[in-house]
C-alpha positions as CSV (number, residue, x, y, z in Angstrom):
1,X,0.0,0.0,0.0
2,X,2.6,2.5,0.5
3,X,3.4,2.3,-3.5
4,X,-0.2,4.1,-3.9
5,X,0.4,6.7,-1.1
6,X,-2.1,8.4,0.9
7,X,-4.3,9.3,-2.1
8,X,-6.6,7.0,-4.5
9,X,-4.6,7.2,-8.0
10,X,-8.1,8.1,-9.8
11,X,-9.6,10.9,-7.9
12,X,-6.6,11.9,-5.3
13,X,-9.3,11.5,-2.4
14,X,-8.0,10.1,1.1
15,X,-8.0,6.6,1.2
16,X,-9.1,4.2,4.6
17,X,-6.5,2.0,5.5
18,X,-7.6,-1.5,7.2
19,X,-8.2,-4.8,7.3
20,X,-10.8,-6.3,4.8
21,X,-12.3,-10.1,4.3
22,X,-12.2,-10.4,0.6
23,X,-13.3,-12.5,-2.3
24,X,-11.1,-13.1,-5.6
25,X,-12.1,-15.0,-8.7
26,X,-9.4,-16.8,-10.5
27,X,-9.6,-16.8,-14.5
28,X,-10.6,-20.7,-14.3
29,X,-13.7,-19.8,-12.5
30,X,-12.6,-21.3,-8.8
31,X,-12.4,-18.7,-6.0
32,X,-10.2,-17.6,-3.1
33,X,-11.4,-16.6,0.3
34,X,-8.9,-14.0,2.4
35,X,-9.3,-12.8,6.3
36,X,-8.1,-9.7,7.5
37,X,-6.1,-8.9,4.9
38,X,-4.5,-5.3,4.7
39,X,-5.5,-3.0,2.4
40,X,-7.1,0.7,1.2
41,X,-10.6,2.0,-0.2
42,X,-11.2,4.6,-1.9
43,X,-14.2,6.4,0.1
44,X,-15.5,8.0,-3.4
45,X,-14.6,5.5,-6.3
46,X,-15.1,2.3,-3.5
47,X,-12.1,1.1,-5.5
48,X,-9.8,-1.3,-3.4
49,X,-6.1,-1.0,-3.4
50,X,-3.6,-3.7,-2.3
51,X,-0.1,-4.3,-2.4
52,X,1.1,-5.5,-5.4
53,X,3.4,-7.8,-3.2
54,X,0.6,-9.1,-1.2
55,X,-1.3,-9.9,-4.4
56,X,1.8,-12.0,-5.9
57,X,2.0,-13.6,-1.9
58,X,-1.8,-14.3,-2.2
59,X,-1.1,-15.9,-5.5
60,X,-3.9,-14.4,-6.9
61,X,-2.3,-12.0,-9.4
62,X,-5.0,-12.7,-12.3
63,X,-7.9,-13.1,-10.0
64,X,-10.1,-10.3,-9.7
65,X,-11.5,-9.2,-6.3
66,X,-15.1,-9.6,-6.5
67,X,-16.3,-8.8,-3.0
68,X,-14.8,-6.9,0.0
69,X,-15.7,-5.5,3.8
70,X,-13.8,-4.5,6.3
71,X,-12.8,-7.5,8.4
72,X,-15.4,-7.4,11.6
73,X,-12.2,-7.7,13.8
74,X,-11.2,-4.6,12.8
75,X,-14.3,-3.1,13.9
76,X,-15.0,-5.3,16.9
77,X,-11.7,-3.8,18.5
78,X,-12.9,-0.3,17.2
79,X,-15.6,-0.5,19.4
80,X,-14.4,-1.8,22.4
81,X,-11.8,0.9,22.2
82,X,-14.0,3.1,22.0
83,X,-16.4,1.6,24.9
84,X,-13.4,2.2,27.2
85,X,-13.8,6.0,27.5
């Protein structure tokens, strides 16, 4: 992620950094199931950016990522942060 910077490359809006459960779909049709894996959204385009490193350590450099949410970890230990105060 730090190749893209702090921007989205398309419409130079902040991006959120976090954790997201996502979906890829390989060219032969089969597909791949990730947890909490680190990555960026663009808030306007809802385009998601990963490392291109991750993507070759994923082994899903032609897939295409068909479905993403931010990992519910993520925002489990959000709100118990934020229960604390």
């Amino acid at each position: 992620m730090a190749r893209i910077g702090n921007g989205c490359p398309v419409c130079s809006r902040s991006l959120i950094s976090s954790r997201f459960d996502t979906t890829f779909r390989l060219p032969d049709g089969d597909e791949r199931f990730f947890f909490g894996i680190p990555a960026s959204l663009c808030e306007k385009c809802q385009q998601l950016y990963l490392d291109p490193d991750l993507i070759e350590l994923l082994d899903v450099p032609d897939g295409r990522c068909t479905f993403a949410i931010e990992s519910d970890q993520v925002l489990v230990s959000e709100a118990w942060s934020s229960a604390d105060f």
